[in-house]
C-alpha positions, 0 to 999 in steps of 0.5 A, a space after each residue: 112882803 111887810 114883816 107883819 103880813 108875812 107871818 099872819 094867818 092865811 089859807 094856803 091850800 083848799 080841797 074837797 076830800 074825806 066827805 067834806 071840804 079840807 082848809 090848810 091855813 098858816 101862821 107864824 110857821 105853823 099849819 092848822 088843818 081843818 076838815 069840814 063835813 056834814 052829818 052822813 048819818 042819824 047817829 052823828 052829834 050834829 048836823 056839822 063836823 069840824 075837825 082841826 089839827 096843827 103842826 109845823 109839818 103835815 105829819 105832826 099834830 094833835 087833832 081836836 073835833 067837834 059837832 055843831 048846829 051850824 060850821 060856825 057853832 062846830 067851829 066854835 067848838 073846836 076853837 073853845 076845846 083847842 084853848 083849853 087843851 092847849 097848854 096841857 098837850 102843847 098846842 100852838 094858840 091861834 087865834 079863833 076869830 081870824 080862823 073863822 074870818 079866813 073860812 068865811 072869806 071863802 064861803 066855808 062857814 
């Protein structure tokens, strides 16, 4: 494997579970979890829920979360909250437009 594929984002597992649909992706050594579901009731914030949380293992991790019209917009959400809260808490960066690539290659955005 070329050096610069080998540490590039990808999804290494998918899974349906906790209500919705649950993505690990990798980059660089670090995996980034991200759980989507849709609203299960009138109290929700939107019609889509994306949650997110990064570690170099599964155990570890800050998780962030957001709602939106769509999976994308919460998506989004997610993306723009987890750059500004980065530096502050010590999150891995990531970049926001490949993780929204990744997902919508396989049809979960």
């Amino acid at each position: 494997m070329r050096e610069d594929t080998k540490d590039a984002l990808k999804i290494t597992n998918q899974y349906r579970g906790k209500g919705g649909m649950e993505y690990w992706l990798k980059c660089e050594g670090v995996h980034l979890r991200i759980l989507v579901t849709p609203r299960t009731n009138d109290l929700d914030a939107g019609e889509w829920h994306v949650e997110a949380r990064a570690g170099r293992t599964s155990d570890e991790g800050f998780t962030i979360d957001e709602w939106g019209a769509t999976r994308v917009e919460a998506l989004q959400a997610v993306g723009r909250s987890w750059t500004s809260s980065a530096e502050r808490v010590g999150l891995a960066m990531f970049d926001w437009e490949a993780v929204a690539k990744a997902l919508q290659d396989v049809r979960a955005l």
